[in-house]
MIKOLVO-230369 format. One record per residue (C-alpha): x, y, z; residue number from 0; residue in one letter. Coordinates in Angstrom, 2 decimals, decimal comma. Example, Ala and Ser with C-alpha at 12.3 -4.5 7.8 and 13.67 -1.06 7.14 Angstrom:
BEGIN
PT       u       v       w   i aa
PT   12,30   -4,50    7,80   0  a
PT   13,67   -1,06    7,14   1  s
REM end
This chain:
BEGIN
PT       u       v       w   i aa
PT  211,10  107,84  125,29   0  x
PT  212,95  110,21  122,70   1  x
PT  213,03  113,43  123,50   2  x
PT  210,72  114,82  120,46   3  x
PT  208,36  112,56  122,49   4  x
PT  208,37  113,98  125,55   5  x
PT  207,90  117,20  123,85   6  x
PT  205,08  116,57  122,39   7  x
PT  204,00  115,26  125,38   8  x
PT  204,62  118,32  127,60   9  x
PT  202,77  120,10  125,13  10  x
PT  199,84  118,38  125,03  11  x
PT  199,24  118,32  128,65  12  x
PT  199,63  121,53  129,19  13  x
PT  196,91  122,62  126,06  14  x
PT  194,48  120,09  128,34  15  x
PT  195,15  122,66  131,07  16  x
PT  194,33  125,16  129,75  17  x
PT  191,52  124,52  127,79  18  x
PT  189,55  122,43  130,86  19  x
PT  188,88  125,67  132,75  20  x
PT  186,94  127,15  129,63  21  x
PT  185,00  123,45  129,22  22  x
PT  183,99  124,04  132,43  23  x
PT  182,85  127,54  131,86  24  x
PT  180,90  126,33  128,62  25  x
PT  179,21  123,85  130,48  26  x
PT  177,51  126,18  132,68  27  x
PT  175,82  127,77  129,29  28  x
PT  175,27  125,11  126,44  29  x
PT  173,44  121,39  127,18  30  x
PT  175,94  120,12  125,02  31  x
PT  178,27  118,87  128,05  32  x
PT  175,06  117,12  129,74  33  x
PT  174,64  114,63  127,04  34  x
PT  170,84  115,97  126,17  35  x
PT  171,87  118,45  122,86  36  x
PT  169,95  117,38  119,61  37  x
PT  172,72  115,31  118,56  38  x
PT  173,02  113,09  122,36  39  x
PT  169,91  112,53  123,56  40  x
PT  170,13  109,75  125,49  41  x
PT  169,24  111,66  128,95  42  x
PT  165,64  113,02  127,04  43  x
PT  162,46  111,11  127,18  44  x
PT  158,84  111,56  125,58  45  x
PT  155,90  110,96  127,60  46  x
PT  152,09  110,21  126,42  47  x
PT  148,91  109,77  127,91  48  x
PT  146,09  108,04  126,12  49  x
PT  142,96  108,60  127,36  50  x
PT  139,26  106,32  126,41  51  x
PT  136,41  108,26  126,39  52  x
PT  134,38  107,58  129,52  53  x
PT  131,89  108,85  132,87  54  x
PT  130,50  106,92  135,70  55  x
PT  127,44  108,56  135,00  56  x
PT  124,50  105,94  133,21  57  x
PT  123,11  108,85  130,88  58  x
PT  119,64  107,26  129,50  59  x
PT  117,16  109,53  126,74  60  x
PT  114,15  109,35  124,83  61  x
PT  115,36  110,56  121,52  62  x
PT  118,96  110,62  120,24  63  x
PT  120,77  114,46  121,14  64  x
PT  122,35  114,93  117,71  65  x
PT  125,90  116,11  117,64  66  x
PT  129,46  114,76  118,57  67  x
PT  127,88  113,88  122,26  68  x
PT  124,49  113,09  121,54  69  x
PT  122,65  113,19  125,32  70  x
PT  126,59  112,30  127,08  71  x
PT  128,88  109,46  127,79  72  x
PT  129,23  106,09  129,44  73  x
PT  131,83  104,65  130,99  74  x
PT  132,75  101,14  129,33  75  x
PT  133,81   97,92  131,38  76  x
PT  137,50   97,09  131,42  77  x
PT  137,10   94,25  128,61  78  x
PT  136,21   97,61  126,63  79  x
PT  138,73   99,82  128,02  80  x
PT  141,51   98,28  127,97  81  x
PT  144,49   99,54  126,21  82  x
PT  147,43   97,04  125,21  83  x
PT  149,70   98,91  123,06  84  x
PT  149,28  101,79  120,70  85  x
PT  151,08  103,09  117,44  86  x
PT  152,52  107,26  117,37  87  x
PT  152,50  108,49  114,13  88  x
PT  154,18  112,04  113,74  89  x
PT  154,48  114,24  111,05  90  x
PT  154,85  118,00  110,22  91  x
PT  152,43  120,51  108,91  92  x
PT  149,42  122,87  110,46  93  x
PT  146,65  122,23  108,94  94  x
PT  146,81  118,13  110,48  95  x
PT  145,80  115,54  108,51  96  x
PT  143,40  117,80  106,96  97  x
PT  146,50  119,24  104,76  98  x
PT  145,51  119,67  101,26  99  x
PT  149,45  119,03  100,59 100  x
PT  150,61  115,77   98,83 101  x
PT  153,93  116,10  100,08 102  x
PT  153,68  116,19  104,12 103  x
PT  155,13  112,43  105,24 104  x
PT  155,36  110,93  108,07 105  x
PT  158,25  112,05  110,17 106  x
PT  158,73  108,43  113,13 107  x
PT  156,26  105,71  113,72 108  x
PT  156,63  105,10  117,65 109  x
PT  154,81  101,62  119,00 110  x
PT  154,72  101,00  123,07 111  x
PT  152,94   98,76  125,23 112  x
PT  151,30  100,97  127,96 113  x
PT  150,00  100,64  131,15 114  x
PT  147,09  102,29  133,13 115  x
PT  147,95  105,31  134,83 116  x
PT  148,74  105,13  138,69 117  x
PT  148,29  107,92  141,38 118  x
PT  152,44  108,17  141,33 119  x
PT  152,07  108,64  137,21 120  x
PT  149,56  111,36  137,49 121  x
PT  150,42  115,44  137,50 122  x
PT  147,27  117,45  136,03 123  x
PT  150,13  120,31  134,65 124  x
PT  152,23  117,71  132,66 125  x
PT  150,15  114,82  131,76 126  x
PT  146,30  115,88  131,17 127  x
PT  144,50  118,35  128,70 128  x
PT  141,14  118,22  127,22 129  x
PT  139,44  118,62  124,37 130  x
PT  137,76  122,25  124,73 131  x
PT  134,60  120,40  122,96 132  x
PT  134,14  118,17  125,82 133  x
PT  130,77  118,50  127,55 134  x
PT  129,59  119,22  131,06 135  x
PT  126,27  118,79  132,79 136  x
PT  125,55  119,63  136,25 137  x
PT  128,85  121,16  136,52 138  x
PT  130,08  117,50  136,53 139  x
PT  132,39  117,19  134,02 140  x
PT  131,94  113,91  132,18 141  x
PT  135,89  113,97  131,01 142  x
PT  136,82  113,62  134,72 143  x
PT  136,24  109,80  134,58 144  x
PT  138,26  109,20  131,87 145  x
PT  140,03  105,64  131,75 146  x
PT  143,75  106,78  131,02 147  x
PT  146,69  104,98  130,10 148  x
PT  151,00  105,66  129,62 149  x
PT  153,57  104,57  127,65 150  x
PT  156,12  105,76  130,48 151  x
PT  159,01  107,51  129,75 152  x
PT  160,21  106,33  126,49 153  x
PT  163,56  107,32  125,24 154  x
PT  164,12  109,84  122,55 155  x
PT  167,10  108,73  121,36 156  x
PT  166,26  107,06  117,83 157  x
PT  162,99  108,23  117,61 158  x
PT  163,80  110,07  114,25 159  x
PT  161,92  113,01  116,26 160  x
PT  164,02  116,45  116,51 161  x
PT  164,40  118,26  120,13 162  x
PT  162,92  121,91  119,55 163  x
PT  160,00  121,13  116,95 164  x
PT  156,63  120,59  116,57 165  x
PT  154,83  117,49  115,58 166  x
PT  151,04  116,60  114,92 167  x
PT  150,17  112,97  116,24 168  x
PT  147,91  110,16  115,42 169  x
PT  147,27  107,26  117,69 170  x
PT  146,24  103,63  116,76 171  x
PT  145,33  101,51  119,83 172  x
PT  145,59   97,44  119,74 173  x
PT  146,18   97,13  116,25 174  x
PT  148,91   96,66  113,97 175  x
PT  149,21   99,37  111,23 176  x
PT  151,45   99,59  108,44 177  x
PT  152,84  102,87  108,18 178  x
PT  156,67  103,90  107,83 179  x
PT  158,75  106,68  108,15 180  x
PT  158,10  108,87  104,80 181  x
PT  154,30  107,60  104,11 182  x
PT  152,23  110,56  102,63 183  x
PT  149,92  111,68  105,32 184  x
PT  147,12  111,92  102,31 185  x
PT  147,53  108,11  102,06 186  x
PT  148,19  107,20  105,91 187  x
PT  144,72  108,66  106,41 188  x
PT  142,97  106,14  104,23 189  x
PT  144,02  103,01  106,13 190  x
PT  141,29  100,78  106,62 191  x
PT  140,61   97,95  109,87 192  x
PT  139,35   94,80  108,96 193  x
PT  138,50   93,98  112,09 194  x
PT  137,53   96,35  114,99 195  x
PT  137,94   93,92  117,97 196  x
PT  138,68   90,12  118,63 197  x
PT  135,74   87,72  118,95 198  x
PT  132,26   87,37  116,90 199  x
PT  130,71   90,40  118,44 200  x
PT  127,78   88,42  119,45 201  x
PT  126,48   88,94  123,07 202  x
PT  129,89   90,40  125,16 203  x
PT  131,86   87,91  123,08 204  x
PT  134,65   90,65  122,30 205  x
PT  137,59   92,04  123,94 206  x
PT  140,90   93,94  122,39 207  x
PT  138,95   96,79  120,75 208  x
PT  140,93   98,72  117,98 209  x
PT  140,71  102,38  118,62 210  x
PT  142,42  105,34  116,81 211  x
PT  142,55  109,43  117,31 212  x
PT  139,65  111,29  118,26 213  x
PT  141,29  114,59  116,94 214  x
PT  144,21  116,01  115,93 215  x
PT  146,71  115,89  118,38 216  x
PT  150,23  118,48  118,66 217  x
PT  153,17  117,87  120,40 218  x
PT  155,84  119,89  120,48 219  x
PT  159,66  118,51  121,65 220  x
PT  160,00  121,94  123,71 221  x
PT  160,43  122,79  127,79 222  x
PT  161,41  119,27  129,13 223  x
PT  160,72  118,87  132,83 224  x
PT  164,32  118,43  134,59 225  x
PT  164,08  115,08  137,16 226  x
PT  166,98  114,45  139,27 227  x
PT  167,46  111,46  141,16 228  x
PT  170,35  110,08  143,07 229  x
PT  172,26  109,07  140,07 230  x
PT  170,53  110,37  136,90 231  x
PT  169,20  113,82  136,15 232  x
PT  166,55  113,05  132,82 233  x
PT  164,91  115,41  130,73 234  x
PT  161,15  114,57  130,18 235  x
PT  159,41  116,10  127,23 236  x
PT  155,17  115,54  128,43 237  x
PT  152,84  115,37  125,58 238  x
PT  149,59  116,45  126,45 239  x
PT  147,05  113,86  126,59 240  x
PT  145,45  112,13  123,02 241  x
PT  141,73  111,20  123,27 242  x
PT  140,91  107,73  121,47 243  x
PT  137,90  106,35  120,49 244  x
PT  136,69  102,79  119,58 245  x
PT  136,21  101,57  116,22 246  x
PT  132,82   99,77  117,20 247  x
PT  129,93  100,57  118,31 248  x
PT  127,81   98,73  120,95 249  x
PT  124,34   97,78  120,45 250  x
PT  122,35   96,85  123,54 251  x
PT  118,74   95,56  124,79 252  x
PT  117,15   97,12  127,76 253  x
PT  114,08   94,82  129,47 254  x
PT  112,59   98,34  130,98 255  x
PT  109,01   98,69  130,00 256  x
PT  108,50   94,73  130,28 257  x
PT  107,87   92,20  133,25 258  x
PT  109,37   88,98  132,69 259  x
PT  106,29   86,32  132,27 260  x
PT  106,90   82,27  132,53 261  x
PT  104,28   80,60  131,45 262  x
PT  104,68   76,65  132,96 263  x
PT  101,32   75,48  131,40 264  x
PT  102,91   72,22  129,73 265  x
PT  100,15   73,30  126,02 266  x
PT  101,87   76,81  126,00 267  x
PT  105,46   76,37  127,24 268  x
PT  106,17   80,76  126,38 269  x
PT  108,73   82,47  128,49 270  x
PT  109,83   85,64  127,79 271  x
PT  109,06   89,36  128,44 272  x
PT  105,80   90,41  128,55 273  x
PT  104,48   94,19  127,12 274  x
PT  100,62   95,07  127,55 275  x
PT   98,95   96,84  124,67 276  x
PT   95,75   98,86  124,80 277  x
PT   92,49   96,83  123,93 278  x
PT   93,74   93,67  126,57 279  x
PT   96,29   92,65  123,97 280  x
PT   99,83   91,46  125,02 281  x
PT  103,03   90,68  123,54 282  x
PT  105,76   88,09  124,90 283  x
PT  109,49   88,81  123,53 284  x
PT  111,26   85,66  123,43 285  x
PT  114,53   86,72  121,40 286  x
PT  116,52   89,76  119,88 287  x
PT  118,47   89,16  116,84 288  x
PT  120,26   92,36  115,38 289  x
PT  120,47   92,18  111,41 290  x
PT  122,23   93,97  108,56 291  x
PT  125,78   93,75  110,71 292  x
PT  128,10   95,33  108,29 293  x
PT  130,73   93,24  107,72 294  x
PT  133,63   95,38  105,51 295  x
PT  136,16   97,44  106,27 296  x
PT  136,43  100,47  108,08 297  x
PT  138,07  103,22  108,27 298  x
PT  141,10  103,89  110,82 299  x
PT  140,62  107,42  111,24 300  x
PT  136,94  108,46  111,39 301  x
PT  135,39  111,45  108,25 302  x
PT  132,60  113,18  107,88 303  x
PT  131,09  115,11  104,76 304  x
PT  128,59  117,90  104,71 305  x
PT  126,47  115,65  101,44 306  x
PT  126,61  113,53   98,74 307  x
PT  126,03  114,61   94,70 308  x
PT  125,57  112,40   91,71 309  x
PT  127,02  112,56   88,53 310  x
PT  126,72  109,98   85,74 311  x
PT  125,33  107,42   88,21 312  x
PT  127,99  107,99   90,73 313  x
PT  128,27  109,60   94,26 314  x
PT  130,64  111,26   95,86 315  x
PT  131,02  112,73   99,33 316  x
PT  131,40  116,72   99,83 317  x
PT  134,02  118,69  101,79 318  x
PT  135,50  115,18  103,75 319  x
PT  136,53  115,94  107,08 320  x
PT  139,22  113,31  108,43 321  x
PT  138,89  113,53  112,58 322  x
PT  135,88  115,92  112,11 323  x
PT  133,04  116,30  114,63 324  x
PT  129,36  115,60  114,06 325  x
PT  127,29  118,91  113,88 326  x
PT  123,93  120,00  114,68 327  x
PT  122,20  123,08  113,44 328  x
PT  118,99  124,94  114,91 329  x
PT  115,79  123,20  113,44 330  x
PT  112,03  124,83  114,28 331  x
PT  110,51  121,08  114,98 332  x
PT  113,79  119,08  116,23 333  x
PT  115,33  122,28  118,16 334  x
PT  118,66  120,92  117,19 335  x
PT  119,50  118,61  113,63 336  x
PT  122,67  117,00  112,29 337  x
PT  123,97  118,69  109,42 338  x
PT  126,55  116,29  108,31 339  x
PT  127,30  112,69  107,77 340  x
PT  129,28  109,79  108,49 341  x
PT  131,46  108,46  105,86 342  x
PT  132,27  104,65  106,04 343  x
PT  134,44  102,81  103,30 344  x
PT  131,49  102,23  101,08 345  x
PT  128,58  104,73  101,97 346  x
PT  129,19  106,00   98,56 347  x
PT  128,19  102,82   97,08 348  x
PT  125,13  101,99   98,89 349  x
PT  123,27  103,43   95,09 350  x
PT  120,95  100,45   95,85 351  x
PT  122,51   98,09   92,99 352  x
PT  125,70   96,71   94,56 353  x
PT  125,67   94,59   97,53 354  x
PT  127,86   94,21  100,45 355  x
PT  128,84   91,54  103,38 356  x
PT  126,46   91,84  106,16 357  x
PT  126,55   89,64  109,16 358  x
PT  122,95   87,90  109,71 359  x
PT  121,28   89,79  106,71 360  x
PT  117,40   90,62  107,41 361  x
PT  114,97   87,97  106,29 362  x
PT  111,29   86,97  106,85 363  x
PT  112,62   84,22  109,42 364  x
PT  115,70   85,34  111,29 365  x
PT  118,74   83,49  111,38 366  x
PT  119,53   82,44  115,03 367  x
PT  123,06   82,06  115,13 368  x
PT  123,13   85,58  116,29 369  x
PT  119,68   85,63  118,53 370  x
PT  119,54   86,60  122,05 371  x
PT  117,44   84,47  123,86 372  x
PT  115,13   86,57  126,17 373  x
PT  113,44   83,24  127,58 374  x
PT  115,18   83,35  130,60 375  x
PT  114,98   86,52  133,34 376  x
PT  117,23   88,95  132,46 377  x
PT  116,65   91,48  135,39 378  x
PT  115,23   95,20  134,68 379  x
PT  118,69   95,83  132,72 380  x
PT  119,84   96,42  129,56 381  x
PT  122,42   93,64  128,10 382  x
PT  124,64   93,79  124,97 383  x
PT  122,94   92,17  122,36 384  x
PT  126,02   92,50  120,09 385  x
PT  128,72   95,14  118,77 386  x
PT  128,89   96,55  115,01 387  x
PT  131,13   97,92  113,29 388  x
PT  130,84  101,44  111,44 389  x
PT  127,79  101,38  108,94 390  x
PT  125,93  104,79  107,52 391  x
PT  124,08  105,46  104,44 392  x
PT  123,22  108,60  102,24 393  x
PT  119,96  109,33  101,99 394  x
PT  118,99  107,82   98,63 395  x
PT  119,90  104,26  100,22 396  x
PT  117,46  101,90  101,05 397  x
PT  117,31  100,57  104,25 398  x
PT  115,92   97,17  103,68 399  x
PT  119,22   96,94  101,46 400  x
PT  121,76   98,50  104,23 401  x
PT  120,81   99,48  107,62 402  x
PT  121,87   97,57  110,81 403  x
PT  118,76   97,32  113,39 404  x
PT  117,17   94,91  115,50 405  x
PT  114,02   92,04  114,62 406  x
PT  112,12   91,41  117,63 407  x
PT  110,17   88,51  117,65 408  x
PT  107,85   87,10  120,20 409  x
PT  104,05   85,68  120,97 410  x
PT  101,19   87,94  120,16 411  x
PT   98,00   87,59  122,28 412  x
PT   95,30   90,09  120,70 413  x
PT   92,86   88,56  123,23 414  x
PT   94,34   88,94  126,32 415  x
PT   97,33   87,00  127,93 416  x
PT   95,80   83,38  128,38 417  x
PT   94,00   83,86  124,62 418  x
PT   95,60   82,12  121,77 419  x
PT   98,60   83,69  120,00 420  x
PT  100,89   83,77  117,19 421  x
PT  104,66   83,88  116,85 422  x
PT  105,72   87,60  114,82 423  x
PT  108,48   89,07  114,14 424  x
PT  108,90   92,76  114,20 425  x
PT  111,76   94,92  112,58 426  x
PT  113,53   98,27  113,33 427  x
PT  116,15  100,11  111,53 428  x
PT  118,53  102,02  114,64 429  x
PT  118,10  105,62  114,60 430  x
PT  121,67  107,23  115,62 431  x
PT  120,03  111,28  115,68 432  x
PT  116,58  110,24  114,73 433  x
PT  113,92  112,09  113,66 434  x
PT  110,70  114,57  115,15 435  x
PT  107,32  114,42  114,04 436  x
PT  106,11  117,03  116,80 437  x
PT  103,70  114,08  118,34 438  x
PT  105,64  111,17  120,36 439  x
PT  109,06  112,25  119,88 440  x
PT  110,62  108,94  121,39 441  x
PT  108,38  106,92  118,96 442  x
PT  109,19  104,69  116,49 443  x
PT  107,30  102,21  114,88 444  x
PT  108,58   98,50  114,14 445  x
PT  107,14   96,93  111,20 446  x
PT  106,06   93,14  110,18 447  x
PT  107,91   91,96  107,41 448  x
PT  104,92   92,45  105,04 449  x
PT  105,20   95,87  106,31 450  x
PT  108,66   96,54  105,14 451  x
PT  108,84   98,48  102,03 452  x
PT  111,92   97,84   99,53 453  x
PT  112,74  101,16   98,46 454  x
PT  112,06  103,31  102,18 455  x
PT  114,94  105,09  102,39 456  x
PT  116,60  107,71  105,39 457  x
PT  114,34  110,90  106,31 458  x
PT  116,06  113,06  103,74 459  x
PT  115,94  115,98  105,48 460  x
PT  117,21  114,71  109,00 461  x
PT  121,10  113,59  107,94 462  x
PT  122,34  110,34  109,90 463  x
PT  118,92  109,62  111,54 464  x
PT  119,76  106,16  110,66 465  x
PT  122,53  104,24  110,82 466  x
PT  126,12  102,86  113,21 467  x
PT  128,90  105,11  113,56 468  x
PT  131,84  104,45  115,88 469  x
PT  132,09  104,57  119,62 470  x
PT  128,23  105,43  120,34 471  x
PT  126,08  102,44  122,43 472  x
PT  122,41  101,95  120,82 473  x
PT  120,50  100,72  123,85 474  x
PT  117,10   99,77  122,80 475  x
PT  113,57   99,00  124,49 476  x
PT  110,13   98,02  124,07 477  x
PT  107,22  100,54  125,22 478  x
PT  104,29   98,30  126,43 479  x
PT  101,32  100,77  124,22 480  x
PT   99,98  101,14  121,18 481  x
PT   97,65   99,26  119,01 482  x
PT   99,49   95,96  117,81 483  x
PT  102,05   98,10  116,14 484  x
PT  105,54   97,54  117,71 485  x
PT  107,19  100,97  118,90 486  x
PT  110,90  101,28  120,24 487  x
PT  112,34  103,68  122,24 488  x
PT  116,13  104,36  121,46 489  x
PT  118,82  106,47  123,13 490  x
PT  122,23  107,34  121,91 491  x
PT  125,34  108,23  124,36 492  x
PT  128,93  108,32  123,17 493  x
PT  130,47  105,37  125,23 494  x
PT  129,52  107,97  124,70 495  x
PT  126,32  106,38  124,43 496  x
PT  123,23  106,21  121,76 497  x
PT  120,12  105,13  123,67 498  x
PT  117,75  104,20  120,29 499  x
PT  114,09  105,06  120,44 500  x
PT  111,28  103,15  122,27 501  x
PT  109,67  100,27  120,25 502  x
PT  106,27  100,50  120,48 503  x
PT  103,72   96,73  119,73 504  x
REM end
């Protein structure tokens, strides 16, 4: 080695010297030396809970509640629960996807496959926080039997998502969505779902639900919790927890009010479920067919609108509200009223001249392929008939044209039970808040198809008495009264749950 090169050499180790002391000084002050500064952060990890609305508690009712809630929540089985992998979308501004601004983008799209939470995953001060809108009854609090899921500790690192700021979220569960880094948030909130779940929807024949945000949700890359094993230390940045909701909505058939009656006699072969009317009359349900499924798109993220107005033959909803709650206001007959709607892809459009895809469309004779046989004994319990997707209407729409509900159709005995009888069919449109008359609030009377008028349209003064929205069960049943008129009882409950009135023959 020359000696220029040993020089340089000398000189070199002895500016290492020197300057290691001070590194190791710096250290003690800046995160830079750990690895986990904004430019390294391959010791940081994000953290998100996704939680399904759900209670243990089997919340029944006489007359849809109104509001986000309606009368509470039910807890769905696991085929309904279950979580396989969900889409983040983040992106910066404060009023949420709300903003008025057409020039917030998306910031990172993030898709995981989760898990279900585990005792060892849970910590109530890093993982957990509820919506403040949540209700309580009893002092029970119905959000305590949430079904929860995690995405684990995912790393940071190539996320496209800054340490020290502050995101908004949205969440897409078990569906594919196509969104990229630099969409407009004004156009990201207009994605539609073809479908809502896998499977025809008939009976319990559907599994891998599609779900998206219930609200806005904020995260903020700020105050990671410091873990320290044996050979690691990581940096964990918890997001607090995002509620998700369902895209469908349940629709079920409860055999309470009825006794199952088999009738061997080899001349009148009628099983079914059997309702007594005054006068000795008596009428034997032998299937359920739900008509008027909607069968377009939906929207991912759900919106409401305080009205519709026409101009030039058009509508158009007022004030949209993407991620916005159902309201009620005070109301001298119904105590409490909606005072908004649903919006659904279409609604707009349902002026009563154009015409959309419905799944088993209403008709004098229903088609069976989506009947549920009551023939058999069912049990006093209310089974799934089928689930819908999203479908509301304004209040100019006519519901012979539009709205989901359920025929009934059965044996009619006016002369007693052993008497002669005739088949009927009766129809009713699903209330989702319903409507008050002052006298038999839970009432509602199905009609004969002769009975149905073509232009009846929505209560105009009660907003979203009829029609599906997301995430709520319509549980339906038969009250064995009246005069040969069939009445319903229904009850709504955000699965959350809507129990739909009692049917009345």
């Amino acid at each position: 080695m020359s000696i220029r090169s040993k020089s340089i050499e000398f000189l070199l180790r002895t500016a290492a010297a020197m300057l290691l002391p001070l590194l190791a000084w710096s250290c003690q002050w800046d995160y830079d030396c750990d690895g986990i500064d904004s430019d390294n952060s391959s010791n940081q990890y994000i953290n998100v809970t996704i939680s399904v609305s759900a209670s243990e508690d089997r919340v029944t009712r006489a007359m849809p509640n109104g509001g986000e809630y309606g009368d509470g929540i039910e807890k769905g089985n696991n085929r309904e629960n279950e979580v396989k992998n969900v889409t983040l979308i983040f992106y910066k501004d404060n009023a949420g996807i709300n903003t008025t601004s057409d020039e917030t983008v998306v910031a990172s799209v993030l898709s995981y496959v989760v898990r279900p939470m585990t005792a060892n995953d849970w910590d109530e001060n890093k993982n957990h926080v509820h919506k403040n809108t949540e209700p309580t009854t009893n002092n029970n609090e119905y959000y305590g039997q949430e079904v929860l899921y995690t995405t684990g500790n995912q790393k940071l690192e190539g996320t496209l998502l800054e340490k020290g700021e502050t995101y908004k979220m949205l969440v897409v569960a078990n569906a594919v969505v196509d969104v990229q880094p630099g969409d407009l948030i004004k156009n990201v909130r207009e994605k539609i779902a073809r479908d809502v779940f896998t499977g025809t929807g008939k009976g319990t024949d559907a599994t891998y639900f599609v779900m998206a945000s219930e609200a806005d949700a904020e995260v903020a890359l700020s105050n990671p919790v410091e873990e320290t094993s044996t050979d690691k230390t990581e940096y964990i940045y918890y997001f607090d927890c995002v509620h998700i909701e369902r895209l469908a909505a349940r629709i079920d058939f409860s055999t309470d009010g009825g006794t199952y009656y088999d009738n061997e006699s080899a001349t009148d072969p009628v099983s079914g479920y059997k309702y007594i009317l005054t006068g000795n009359r008596a009428f034997v349900l032998t299937k359920v067919t739900p008509f008027n499924l909607y069968n377009e798109n939906e929207y991912l993220f759900k919106r409401v609108c305080t009205g519709y107005t026409s101009s030039e033959g058009s509508y158009t909803a007022n004030s949209i509200s993407y991620l916005g709650d159902e309201t009620t206001v005070a109301d001298a007959i119904l105590n409490k009223k909606a005072n908004n709607y649903v919006v659904d892809p279409h609604t707009t459009g349902k002026d009563n001249t154009n015409a959309f895809t419905y799944l088993s469309p209403i008709a004098a004779d229903m088609n069976n392929a989506y009947s549920y046989s009551t023939a058999t004994e069912q049990g006093d319990v209310a089974f799934t008939v089928c689930y819908a997707k999203e479908n509301t209407l304004m209040p100019t729409s006519y519901l012979k044209n539009y709205a989901t509900g359920i025929a009934f159709t059965g044996e009619y005995y006016p002369n007693g039970i052993d008497g002669t009888h005739e088949q009927r069919t009766y129809y009713h449109y699903i209330r989702h808040q319903g409507e008050k008359t002052g006298v038999n609030d839970d009432i509602y009377n199905a009609k004969q198809w002769n009975e149905l008028a073509a232009d009846e349209a929505s209560t105009a003064n009660t907003p979203m008495n009829i029609g599906i929205v997301r995430n709520n069960i319509y549980r339906i049943s038969i009250k064995g009264e009246g005069e040969g008129t069939l009445q319903v009882v229904v009850q709504e409950t955000k699965w959350r749950h809507v129990d739909n009135p009692t049917i009345y023959l």
